[in-house]
Phi, psi and omega in degrees: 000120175287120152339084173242171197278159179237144144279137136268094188306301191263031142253005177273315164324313161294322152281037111310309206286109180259332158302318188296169184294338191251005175312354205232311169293351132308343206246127205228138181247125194296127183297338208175139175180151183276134163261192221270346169292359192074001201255141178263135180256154162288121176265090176324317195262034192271347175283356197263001170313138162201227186204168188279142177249189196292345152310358171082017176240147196294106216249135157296147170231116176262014196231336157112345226282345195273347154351312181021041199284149190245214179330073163128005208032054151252129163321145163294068163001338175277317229292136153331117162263137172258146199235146178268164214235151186239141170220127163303052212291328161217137200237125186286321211208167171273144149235104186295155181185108177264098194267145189306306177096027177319143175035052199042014160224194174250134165319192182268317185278349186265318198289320184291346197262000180258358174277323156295317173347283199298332176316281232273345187274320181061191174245045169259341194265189186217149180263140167251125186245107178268124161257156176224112187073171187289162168227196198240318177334097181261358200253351202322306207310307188266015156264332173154003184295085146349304197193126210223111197240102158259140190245106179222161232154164160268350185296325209253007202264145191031173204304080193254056188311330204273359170284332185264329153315325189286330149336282177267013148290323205266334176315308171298325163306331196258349177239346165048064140319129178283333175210142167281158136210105184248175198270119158311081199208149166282016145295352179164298165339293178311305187326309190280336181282314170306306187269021169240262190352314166297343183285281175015275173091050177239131184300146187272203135221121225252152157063060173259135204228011183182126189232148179163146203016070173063018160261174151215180180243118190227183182268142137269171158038065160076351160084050164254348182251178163255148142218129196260130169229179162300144166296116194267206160268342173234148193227116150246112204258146172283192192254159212025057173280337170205202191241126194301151195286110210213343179261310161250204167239162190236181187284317194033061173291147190252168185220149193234179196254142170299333169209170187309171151295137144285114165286140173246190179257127178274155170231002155290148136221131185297129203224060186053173185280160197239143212270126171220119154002070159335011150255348160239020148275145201282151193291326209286345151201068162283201191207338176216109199247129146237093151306131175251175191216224189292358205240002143315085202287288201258108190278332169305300194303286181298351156276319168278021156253025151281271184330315164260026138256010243341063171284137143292122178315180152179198189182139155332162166282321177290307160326293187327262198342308197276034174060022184291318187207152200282165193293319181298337182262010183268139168256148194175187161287332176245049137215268158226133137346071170278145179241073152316164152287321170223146182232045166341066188287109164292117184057017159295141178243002165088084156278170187308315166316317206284289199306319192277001216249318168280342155354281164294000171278134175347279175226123188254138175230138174232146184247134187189158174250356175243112192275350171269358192278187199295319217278297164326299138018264171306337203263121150346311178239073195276122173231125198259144159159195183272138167286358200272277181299326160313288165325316194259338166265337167317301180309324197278320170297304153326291201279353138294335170285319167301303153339324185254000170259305168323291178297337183295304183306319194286000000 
């Protein structure tokens, strides 16, 4: 097996970052060099190079190992960051956080509510991340998760809320969490948070987007208001209530329930997703956008590669404007505000408009021939090349997997 190098992106961020905390343990201080006298000098202090421990203060490494110096006596940009690590060992109290988990893993709206969690738990409490069914996640330890309880069954598999309230009834019996918290999000969260408050008999606090010294803050009246009540035991948070857990790692030990779930008698029954037109769906919520922008060359070609990835259209203002695509489809600061799961840009070079109009999207992948532009930047995924072919190999791709699904079923 050969040795190959992985980028780690987010220590090439950190070495950029001169605010961050673990920035100066990226950084290796040359040990030996000639001065101008030809006598080679010695850097009395290159040993004192170390790393921040978990207390956030700076550790000597006298033994070199965190050092990890490369090419030229530079850290390597590839090299591992180890994040200090916070563990509970016996945990006075609970902080439960049930994350929606869209498509098995965690969001962006799951990572800010375990980042509150963690606020609330400090360090006596532990955070618990309640699942349901399988997932995809490998990431728990470095979003903040403490202690990690999966509940899985067919009872639980697609929309079933009042099987996942009985779910987190036996949780609560057995872990008497001091406060719940799920997402006030239209994936699931808001609902399963209501109808577990209601199991309860406990008032929730909804839309809440800031919590401090035992208040909290949610939106009212259509989210022109504010309203602070007491921290109430259920918490329903909006997206960015606190800032997600990014400095250390937890533990996520996993824990299991002491007794069954109760099956109730459902009076849902699911009967799958119901197939709708990605063209009548509103930009402001789709779940999969492809935008095309100026580096659209064959616009036919980018409507049937929309169509077989069965994606919402969208578009640049330089489309729009050259008459490409309808007004209603440009996304931007001057058109509509998408919060996608996927964003695709095709030919887009990311003007500033552009950028603020995506913000809020998930995951961006841009198809572009300029590997400097804004959009490349920004994008999560990059593929440099002509967008023509790119498209005709997406379609070719598709109608094989499909083709290939067919045959598997028969």
């Amino acid at each position: 097996m050969s040795d190959i190098i992985r980028r780690d992106p987010r220590a090439e961020w950190i070495a950029r970052n001169r605010l961050h905390p673990l920035h100066a343990a990226m950084q290796t201080q040359q040990s030996s060099w000639m001065g101008p006298q030809g006598i080679i000098r010695k850097n009395p202090h290159a040993i004192a190079a170390g790393f921040i421990g978990a207390s956030g203060l700076k550790r000597i490494d006298r033994s070199g190992v965190q050092q990890g110096t490369g090419v030229g006596g530079r850290r390597s940009a590839a090299a591992e960051v180890q994040l200090p690590l916070h563990s509970v060992a016996d945990p006075a109290f609970y902080i439960a956080v049930v994350p929606d988990m869209v498509g098995g893993r965690l969001g962006s709206h799951d990572r800010d509510l375990l980042g509150l969690a963690h606020s609330l738990a400090g360090s006596e409490g532990a955070v618990l991340a309640i699942v349901f069914g399988e997932h995809k996640e490998n990431n728990f330890s470095t979003a903040g998760v403490d202690r990690l309880l999966v509940i899985e069954g067919e009872a639980f598999e697609g929309y079933a809320p009042e099987q996942l309230v009985q779910g987190l009834r036996a949780v609560d019996n057995q872990f008497s969490p001091r406060h719940w918290l799920l997402p006030d999000s239209r994936s699931g969260g808001g609902e399963l948070g209501r109808r577990f408050a209601a199991a309860l008999g406990e008032r929730p606090a909804t839309r809440v987007w800031q919590v401090k010294d035992g208040q909290c803050i949610g939106r009212a009246g259509a989210g022109q208001q504010d309203l602070q009540r007491d921290l109430p035991r259920l918490i329903l948070a909006a997206a960015e209530c606190a800032e997600p857990v990014s400095e250390t790692r937890h533990q996520a030990l996993p824990v299991e329930l002491s007794t069954g779930v109760a099956r109730s008698l459902s009076r849902i029954e699911d009967l799958g997703p119901v197939a709708v037109d990605p063209a009548a769906i509103a930009m402001a919520e789709a779940e999969f956008i492809v935008s095309g922008g100026n580096g659209v060359k064959d616009w036919d070609l980018y409507h049937r590669a929309t169509a077989a990835l069965g994606a919402t259209e969208g578009a640049s203002r330089v489309a729009v404007d050259d008459g490409f695509m309808p007004r209603n489809r440009q996304v931007g600061a001057t058109g509509t505000w998408v919060t996608a799961r996927v964003y695709v840009a095709v030919g887009i070079s990311g003007a500033i408009q552009h950028l603020q109009g995506i913000g809020a999207c998930d995951k961006v992948v841009a198809i572009n021939m300029d590997p400097g532009c804004d959009m490349i930047k920004r994008a999560d995924l990059s593929v440099i090349g002509d967008s023509s072919a790119i498209l005709k190999a997406l379609i070719e791709a598709v109608d094989n997997f499909r083709s290939g699904g067919q045959r598997d079923a028969a």
